[in-house]
N, CA, C and O atoms as a GROMACS GRO file, in nm:
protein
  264
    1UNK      N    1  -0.271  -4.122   0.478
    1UNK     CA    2  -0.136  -4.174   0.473
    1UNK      C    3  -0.046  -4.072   0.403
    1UNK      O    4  -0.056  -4.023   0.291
    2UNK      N    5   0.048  -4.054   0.504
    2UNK     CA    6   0.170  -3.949   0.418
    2UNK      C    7   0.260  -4.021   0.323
    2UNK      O    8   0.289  -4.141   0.330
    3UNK      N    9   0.302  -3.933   0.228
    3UNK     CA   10   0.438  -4.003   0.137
    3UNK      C   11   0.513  -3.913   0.099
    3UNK      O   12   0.506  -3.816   0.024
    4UNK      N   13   0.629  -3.990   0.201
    4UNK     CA   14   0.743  -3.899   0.190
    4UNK      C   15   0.820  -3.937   0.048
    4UNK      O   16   0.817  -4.036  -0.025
    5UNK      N   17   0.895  -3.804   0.042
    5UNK     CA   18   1.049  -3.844  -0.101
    5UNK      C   19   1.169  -3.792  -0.056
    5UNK      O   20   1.227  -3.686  -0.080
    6UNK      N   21   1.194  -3.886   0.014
    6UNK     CA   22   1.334  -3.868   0.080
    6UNK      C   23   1.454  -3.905  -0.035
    6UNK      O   24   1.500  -4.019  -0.032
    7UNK      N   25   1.502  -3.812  -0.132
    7UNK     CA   26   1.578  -3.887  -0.192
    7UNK      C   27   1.703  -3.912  -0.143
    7UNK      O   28   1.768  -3.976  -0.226
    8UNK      N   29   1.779  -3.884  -0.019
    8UNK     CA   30   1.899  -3.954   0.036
    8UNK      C   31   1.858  -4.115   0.096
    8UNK      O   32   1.951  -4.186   0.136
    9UNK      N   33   1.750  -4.155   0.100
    9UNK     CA   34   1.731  -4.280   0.108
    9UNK      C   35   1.708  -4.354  -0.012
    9UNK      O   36   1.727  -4.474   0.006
   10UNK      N   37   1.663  -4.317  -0.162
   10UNK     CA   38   1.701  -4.339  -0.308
   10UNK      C   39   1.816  -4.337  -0.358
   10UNK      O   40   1.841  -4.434  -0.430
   11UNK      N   41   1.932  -4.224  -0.341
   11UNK     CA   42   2.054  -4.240  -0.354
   11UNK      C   43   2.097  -4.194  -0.311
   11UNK      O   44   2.034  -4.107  -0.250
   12UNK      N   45   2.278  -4.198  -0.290
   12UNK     CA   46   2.342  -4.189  -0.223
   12UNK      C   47   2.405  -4.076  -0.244
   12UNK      O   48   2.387  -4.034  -0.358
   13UNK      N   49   2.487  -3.995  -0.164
   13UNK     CA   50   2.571  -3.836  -0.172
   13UNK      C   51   2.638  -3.832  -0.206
   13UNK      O   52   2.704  -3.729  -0.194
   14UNK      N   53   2.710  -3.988  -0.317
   14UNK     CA   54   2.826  -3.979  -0.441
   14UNK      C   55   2.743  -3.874  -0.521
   14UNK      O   56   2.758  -3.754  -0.543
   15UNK      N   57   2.602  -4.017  -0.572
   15UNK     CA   58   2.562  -3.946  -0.674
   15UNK      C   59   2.462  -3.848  -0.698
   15UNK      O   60   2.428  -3.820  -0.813
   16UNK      N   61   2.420  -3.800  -0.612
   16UNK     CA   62   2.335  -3.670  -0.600
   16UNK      C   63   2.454  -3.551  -0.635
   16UNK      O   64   2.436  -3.446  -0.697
   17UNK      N   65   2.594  -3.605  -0.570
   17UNK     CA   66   2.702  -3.466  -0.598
   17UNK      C   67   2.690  -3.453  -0.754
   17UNK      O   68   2.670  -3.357  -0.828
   18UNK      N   69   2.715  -3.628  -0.785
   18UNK     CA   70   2.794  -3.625  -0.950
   18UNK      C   71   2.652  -3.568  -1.047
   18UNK      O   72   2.678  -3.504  -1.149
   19UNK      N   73   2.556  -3.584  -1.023
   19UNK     CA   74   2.417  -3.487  -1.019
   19UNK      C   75   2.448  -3.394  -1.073
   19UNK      O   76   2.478  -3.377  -1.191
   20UNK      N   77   2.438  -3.286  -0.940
   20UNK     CA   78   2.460  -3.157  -0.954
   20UNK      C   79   2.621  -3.100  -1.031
   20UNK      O   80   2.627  -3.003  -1.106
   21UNK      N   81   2.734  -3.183  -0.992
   21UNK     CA   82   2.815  -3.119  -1.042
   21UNK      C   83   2.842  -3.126  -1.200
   21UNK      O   84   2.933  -3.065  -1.255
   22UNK      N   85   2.718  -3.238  -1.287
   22UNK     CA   86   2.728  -3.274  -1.390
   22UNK      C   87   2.618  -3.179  -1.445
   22UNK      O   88   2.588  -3.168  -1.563
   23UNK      N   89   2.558  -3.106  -1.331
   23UNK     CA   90   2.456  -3.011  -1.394
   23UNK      C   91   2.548  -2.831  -1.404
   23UNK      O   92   2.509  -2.728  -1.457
   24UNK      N   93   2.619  -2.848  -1.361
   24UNK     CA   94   2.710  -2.738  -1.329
   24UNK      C   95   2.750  -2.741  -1.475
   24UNK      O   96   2.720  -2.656  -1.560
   25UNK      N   97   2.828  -2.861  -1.494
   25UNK     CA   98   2.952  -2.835  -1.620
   25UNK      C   99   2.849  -2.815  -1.744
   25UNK      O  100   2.873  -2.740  -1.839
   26UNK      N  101   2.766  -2.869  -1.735
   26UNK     CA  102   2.633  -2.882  -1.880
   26UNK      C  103   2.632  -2.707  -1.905
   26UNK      O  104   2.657  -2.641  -2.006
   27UNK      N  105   2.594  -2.670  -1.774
   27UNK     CA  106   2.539  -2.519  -1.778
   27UNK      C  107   2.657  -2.422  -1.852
   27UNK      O  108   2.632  -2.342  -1.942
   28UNK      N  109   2.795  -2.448  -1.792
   28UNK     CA  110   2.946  -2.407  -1.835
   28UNK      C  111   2.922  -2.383  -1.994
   28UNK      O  112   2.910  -2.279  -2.060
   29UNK      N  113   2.918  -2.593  -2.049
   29UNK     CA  114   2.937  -2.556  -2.144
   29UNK      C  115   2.855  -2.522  -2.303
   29UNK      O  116   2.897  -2.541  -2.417
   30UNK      N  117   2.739  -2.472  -2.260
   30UNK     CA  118   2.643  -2.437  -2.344
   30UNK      C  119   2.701  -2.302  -2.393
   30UNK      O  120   2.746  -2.286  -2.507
   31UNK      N  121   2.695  -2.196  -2.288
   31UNK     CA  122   2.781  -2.059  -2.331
   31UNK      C  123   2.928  -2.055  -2.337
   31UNK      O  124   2.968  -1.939  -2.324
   32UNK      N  125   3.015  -2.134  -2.350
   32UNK     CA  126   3.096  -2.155  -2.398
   32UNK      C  127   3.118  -2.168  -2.532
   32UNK      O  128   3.182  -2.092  -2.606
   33UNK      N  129   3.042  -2.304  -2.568
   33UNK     CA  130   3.069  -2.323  -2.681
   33UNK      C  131   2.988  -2.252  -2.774
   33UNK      O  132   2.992  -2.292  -2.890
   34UNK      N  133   2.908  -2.149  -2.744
   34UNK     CA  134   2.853  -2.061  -2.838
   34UNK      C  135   2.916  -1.938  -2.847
   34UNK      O  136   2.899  -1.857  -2.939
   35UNK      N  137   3.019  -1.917  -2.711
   35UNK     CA  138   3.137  -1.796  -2.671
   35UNK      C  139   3.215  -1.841  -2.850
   35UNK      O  140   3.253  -1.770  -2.943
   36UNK      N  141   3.210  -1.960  -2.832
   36UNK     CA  142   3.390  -2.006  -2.854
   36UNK      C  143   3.390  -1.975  -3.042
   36UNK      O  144   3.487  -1.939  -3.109
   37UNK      N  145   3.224  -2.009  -3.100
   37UNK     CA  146   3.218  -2.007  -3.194
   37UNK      C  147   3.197  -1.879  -3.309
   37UNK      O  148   3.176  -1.869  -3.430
   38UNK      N  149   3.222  -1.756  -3.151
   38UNK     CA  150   3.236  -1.624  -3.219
   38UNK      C  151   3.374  -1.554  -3.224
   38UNK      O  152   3.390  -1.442  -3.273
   39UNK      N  153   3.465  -1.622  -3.172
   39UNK     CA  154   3.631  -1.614  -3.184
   39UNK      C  155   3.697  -1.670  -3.288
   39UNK      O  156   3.659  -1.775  -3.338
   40UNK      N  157   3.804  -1.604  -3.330
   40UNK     CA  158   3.906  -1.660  -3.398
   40UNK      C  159   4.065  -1.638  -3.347
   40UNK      O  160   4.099  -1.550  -3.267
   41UNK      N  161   4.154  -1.735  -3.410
   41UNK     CA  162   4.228  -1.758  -3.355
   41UNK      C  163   4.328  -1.846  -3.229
   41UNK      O  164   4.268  -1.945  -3.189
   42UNK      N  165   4.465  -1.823  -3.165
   42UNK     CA  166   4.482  -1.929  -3.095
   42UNK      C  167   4.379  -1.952  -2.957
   42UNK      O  168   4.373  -2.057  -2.894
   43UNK      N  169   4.296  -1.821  -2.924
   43UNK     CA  170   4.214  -1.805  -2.839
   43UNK      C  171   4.096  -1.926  -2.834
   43UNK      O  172   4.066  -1.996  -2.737
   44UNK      N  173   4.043  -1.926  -2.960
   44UNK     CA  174   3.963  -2.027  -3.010
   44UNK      C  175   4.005  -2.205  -2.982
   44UNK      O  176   3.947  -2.290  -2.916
   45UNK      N  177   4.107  -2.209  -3.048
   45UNK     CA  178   4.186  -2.358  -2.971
   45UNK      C  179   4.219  -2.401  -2.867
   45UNK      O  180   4.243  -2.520  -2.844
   46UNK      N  181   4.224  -2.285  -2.768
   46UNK     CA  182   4.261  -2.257  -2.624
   46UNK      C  183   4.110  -2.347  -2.594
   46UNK      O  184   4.114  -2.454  -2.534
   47UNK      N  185   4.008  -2.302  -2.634
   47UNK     CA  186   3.869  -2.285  -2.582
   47UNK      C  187   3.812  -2.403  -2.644
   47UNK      O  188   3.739  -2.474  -2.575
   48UNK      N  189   3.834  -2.432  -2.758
   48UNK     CA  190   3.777  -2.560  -2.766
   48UNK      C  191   3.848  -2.710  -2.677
   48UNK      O  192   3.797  -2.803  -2.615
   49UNK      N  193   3.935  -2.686  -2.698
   49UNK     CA  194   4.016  -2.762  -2.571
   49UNK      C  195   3.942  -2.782  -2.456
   49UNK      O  196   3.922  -2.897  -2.416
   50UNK      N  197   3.896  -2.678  -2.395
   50UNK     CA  198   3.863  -2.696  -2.298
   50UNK      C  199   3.694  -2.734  -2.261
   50UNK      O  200   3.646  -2.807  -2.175
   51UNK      N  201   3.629  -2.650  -2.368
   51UNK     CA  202   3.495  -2.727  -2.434
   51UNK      C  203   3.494  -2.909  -2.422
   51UNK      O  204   3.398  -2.974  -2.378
   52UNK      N  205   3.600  -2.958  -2.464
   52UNK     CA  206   3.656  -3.065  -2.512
   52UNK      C  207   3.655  -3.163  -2.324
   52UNK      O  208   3.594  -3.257  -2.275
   53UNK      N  209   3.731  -3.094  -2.292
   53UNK     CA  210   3.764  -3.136  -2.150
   53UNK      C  211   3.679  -3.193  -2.084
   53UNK      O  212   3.650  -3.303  -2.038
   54UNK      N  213   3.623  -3.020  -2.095
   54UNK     CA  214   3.457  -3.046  -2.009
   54UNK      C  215   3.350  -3.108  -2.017
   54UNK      O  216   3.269  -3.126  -1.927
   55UNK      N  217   3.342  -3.159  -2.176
   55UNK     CA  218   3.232  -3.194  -2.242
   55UNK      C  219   3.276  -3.344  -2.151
   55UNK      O  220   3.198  -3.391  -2.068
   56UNK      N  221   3.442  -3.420  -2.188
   56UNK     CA  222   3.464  -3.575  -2.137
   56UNK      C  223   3.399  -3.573  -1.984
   56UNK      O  224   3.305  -3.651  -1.967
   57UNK      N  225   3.434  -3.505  -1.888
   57UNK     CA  226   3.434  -3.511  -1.755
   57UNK      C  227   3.280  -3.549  -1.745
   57UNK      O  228   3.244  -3.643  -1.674
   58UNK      N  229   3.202  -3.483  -1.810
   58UNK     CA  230   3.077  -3.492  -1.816
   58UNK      C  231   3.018  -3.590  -1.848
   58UNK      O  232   2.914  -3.627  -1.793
   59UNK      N  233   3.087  -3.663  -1.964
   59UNK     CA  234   3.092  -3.846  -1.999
   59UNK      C  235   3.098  -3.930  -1.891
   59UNK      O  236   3.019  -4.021  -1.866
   60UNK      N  237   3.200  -3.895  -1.823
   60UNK     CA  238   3.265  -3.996  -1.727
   60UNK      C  239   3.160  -3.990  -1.620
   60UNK      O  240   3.127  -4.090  -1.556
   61UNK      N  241   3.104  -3.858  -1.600
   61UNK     CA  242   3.082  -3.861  -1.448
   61UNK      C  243   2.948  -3.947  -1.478
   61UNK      O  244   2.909  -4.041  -1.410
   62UNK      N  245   2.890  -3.899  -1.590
   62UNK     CA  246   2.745  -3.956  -1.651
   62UNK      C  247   2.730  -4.124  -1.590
   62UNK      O  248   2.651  -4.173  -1.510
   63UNK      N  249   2.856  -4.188  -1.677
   63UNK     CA  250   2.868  -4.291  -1.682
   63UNK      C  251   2.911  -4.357  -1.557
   63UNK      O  252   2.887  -4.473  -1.526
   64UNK      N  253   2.980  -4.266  -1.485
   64UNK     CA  254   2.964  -4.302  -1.323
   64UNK      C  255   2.868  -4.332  -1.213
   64UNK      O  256   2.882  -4.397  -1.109
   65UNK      N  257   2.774  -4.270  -1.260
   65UNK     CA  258   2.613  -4.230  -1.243
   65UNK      C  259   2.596  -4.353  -1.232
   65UNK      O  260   2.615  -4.430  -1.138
   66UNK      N  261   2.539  -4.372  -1.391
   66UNK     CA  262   2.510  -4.516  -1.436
   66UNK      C  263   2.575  -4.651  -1.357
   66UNK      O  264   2.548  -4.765  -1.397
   0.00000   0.00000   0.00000
């Protein structure tokens, strides 16, 4: 007996995207925020900002998941 793992019949191609694209931003912001913590200045605020951003989107999409 074969056994397949079809996971587009487990879930759906919302969340396989929100998946991967939540594996994207993770990856972003690891070297970022280790970029960010060797700067000083308005450069630095620029960047945590956006650390910041990225980190929520990543909340949301999580929790979209869910």
């Amino acid at each position: 007996m074969k056994t397949t793992n079809d996971l587009n019949q487990k879930y759906s191609t919302a969340t396989i995207a929100i998946h991967w694209i939540s594996t994207i931003l993770i990856l972003i912001l690891f070297p970022l925020g280790k970029y960010t913590t060797s700067i000083e200045g308005e450069e630095k605020l620029s960047l945590i900002q956006t650390h910041a951003l990225l980190g929520l989107a990543v909340l949301i999409l999580t929790l979209m998941r869910t």
